[in-house]
N, C-alpha and C positions, 0 to 999 in steps of 0.2 A: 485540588489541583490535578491536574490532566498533565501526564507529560508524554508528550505524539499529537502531532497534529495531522495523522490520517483520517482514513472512513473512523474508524473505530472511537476515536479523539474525540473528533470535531462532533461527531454524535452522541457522546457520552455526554459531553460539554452543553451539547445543545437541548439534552433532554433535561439538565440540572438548572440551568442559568436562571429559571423562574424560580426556582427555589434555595437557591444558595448565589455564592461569590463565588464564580468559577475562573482560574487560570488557566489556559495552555499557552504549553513552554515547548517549543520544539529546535532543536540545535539548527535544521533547513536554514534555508532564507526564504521559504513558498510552502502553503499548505500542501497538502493532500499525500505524503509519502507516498506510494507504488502509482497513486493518484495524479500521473505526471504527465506531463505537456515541455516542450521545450522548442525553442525557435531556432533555426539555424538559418541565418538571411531570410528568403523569402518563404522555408520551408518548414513545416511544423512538422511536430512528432509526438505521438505516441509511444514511452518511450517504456511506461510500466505497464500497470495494468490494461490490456487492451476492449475488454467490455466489457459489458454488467450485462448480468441474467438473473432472474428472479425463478428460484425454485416453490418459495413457501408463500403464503396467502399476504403475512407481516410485511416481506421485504416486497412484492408486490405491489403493494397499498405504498410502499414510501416511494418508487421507483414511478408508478403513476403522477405522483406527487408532484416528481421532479421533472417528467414530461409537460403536464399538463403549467407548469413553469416555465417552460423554455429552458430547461435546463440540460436534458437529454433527450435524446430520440431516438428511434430503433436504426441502426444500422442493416442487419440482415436477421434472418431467420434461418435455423436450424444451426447442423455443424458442419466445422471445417475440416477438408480434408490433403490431401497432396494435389488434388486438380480441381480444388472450390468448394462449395456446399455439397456435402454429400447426404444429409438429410433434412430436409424442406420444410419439414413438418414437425422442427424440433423447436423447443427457446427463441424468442427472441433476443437477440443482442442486441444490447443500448451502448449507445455512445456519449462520451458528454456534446453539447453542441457546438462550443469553439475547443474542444476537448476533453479527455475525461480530468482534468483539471478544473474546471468549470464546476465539477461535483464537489471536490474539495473546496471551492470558494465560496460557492451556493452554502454548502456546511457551515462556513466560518462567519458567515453574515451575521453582524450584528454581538459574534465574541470577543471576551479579551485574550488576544491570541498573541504570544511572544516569540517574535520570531529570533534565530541569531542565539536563542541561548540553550546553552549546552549545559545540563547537569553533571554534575563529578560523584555526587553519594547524595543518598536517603538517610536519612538519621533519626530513629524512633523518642521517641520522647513521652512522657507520660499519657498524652491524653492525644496526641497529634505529630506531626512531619516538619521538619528542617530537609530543607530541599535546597541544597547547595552545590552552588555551580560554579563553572573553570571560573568565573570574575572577580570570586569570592563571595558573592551576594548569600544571603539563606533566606529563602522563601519558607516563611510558614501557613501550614498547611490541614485543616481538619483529618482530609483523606484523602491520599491519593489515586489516582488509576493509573497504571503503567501500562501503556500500549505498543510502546517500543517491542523490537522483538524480542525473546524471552532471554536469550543469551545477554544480550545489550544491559537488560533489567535488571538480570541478576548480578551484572558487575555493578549497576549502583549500589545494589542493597549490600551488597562484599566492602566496597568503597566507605559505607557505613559502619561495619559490622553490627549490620544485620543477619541475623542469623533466622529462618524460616522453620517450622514445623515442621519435619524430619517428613511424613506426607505428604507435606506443598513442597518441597525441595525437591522430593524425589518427583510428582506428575510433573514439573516445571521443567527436570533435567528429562523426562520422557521425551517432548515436546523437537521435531525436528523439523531443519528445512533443505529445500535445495539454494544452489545459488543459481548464478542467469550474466550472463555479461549479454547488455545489448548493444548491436551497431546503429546508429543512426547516421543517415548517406545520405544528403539531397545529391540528385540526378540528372544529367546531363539531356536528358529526353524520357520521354516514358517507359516506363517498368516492362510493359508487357503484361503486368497480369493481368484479369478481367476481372467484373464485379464479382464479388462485392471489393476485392483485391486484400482478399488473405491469403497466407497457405499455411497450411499446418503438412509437413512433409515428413514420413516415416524415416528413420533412422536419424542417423549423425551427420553434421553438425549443428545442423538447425532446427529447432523447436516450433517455432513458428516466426512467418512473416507477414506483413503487413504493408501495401500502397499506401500513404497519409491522404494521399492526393485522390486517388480512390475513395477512399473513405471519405473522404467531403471536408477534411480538416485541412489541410493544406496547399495553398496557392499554385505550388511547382509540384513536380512527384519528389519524392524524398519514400525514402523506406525505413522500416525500423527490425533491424532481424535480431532474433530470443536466439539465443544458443541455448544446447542443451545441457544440462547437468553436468552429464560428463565431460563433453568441451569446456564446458566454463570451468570445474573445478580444477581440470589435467592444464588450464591456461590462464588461470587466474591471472598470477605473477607474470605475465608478459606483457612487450607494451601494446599500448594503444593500436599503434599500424600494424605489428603483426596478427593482432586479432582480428582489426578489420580486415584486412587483405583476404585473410583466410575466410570466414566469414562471406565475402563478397566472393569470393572463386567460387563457394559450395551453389552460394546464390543462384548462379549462372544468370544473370540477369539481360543479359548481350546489351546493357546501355553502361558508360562509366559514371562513379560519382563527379559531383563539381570536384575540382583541385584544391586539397587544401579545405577541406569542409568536412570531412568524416568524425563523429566524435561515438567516443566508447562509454558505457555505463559502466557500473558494476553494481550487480544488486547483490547481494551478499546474502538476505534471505528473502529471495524471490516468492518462494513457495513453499509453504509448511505443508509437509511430507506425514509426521506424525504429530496428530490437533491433539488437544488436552478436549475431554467428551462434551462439557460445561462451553456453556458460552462464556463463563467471567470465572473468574479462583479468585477467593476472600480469601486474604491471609489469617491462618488461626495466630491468636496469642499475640497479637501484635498491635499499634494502633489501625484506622482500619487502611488496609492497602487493597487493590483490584486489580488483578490481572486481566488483560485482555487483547482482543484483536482477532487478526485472521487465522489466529495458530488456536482458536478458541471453539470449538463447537460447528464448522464449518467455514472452509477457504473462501478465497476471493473476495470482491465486494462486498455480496450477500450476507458472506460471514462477518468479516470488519464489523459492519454496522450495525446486526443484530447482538453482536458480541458488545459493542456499544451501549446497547438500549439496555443489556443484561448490567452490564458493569454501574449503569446510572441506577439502574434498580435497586441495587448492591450495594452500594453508598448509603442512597436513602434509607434502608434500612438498617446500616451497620452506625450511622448517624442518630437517630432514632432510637436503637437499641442501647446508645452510650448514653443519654440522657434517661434512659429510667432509671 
């Protein structure tokens, strides 16, 4: 069983399903975690992750994959800076093509994927997993992978009392992130900004922004602005309009949003700050469980998904190893 239905999931999922029975189980109502797309009237958003870049030769070859699919395509090249592309000659950045949601459903093709369900505890058993959720149900399980964030995971296996290997508890508690509140604003006329219609802007309170409409995803302009760390943590607990507001003043956008349409996220761990070095953690002593994701070996997409192919590796052989 797989519980997360991100990059990381949906890949792990997909690299097993030939050879085992595979579930994912994700609490959502839509695949893809950070992996998000959202509609507001005629206005789409990007509203997590905002592109994929490929560092390694592995993630490369899948990322082709998904082009030469119709599934992504390059958005811009190089990087972003406070007045646009500031180096020309860097990465390209892929985009999903009805957004980076599209990645997440390309992924899910063809899975048993369960939406709507929330796990409550992990519960070891001799040879294998009781994976019980708020409805009461217990899924049983060979092995799991948890790709939920690490704090999330460890309150299952607590839920359980699950107790981990005194060295998998302590790299798990190493393991940090930041958080991220984003605004999502369709717009009243256009942004102003120019192609590719990013910015990544030096200080506070904005981390990066994004034109949808720009970017080729979105019928009207709509914007999706990242706050930074420290706004989001110093504002978590406020509501919704005062974050936008704020947010949208820093913006200086000189257009207003539509009335009545601004909606807030909150990502809670937007971005793992410190990774565990491993693309995957096997739990010792235990039946077999797998940690993973983008807090795994390398952030962002790239990372998700190679942490993925690591964690199905993991399995196979932790499966493997219980039958001799």
């Amino acid at each position: 069983m797989v519980v997360g239905a991100g990059a990381a999931g949906l890949t792990a999922a997909g690299r097993l399903c030939d050879t085992y029975e595979v579930v994912v189980v994700d609490k959502g109502r839509g695949v893809g975690g950070r992996l998000a797309t959202r509609r507001i009237g005629q206005a789409s958003f990007d509203h997590g992750a905002q592109f994929i870049t490929a560092h390694t030769p592995d993630f490369a070859e899948v990322v082709r994959g998904w082009e030469t699919g119709g599934v992504a395509r390059p958005w811009f090249r190089g990087r972003i800076g406070p007045n646009g592309i500031v180096n020309a000659d860097g990465h390209i950045r892929y985009r999903g093509v009805n957004g980076m949601n599209a990645v997440a459903k390309h992924l899910a093709n063809g899975l048993d994927v369960r939406l709507g369900v929330r796990v409550a505890a992990l519960v070891a058993g001799e040879r294998g997993w009781a994976v019980r959720t708020d409805s009461g149900e217990a899924l049983e399980a060979d092995a799991v992978v948890l790709t939920a964030p690490v704090p999330q995971a460890l309150d299952l296996l607590s839920a359980g009392a699950v107790v981990l290997a005194p060295h998998d508890r302590e790299a798990l508690d190493a393991i940090r992130y930041d958080a991220c509140l984003a605004v999502l604003a369709p717009l009243q006329g256009p942004s102003g900004m120019t192609e590719p219609g990013a910015i990544d802007p030096v200080g506070e309170p904005i981390d990066w922004m994004a034109d949808n409409h720009i970017k080729g995803l979105s019928a009207v302009p709509g914007v999706t602005i990242h706050a930074t760390p420290a706004f989001s943590m110093s504002h978590w607990a406020e509501g919704d309009d005062a974050i936008a507001a704020e947010l949208l003043r820093a913006a200086a956008l000189g257009v207003a949003p539509m009335k009545g349409t601004v909606q807030v996220h909150r990502w809670r761990y937007a971005r793992p700050t410190i990774i565990h070095p491993e693309r995957c953690l096997l739990a010792e002593g235990i039946p077999a469980l797998i940690f993973a994701g983008d807090a795994f070996g390398g952030a962002k997409v790239e990372g998700a998904v190679l942490a993925g192919h690591a964690a199905a590796d993991a399995v196979t052989r932790a499966l493997r190893d219980r039958e001799r």
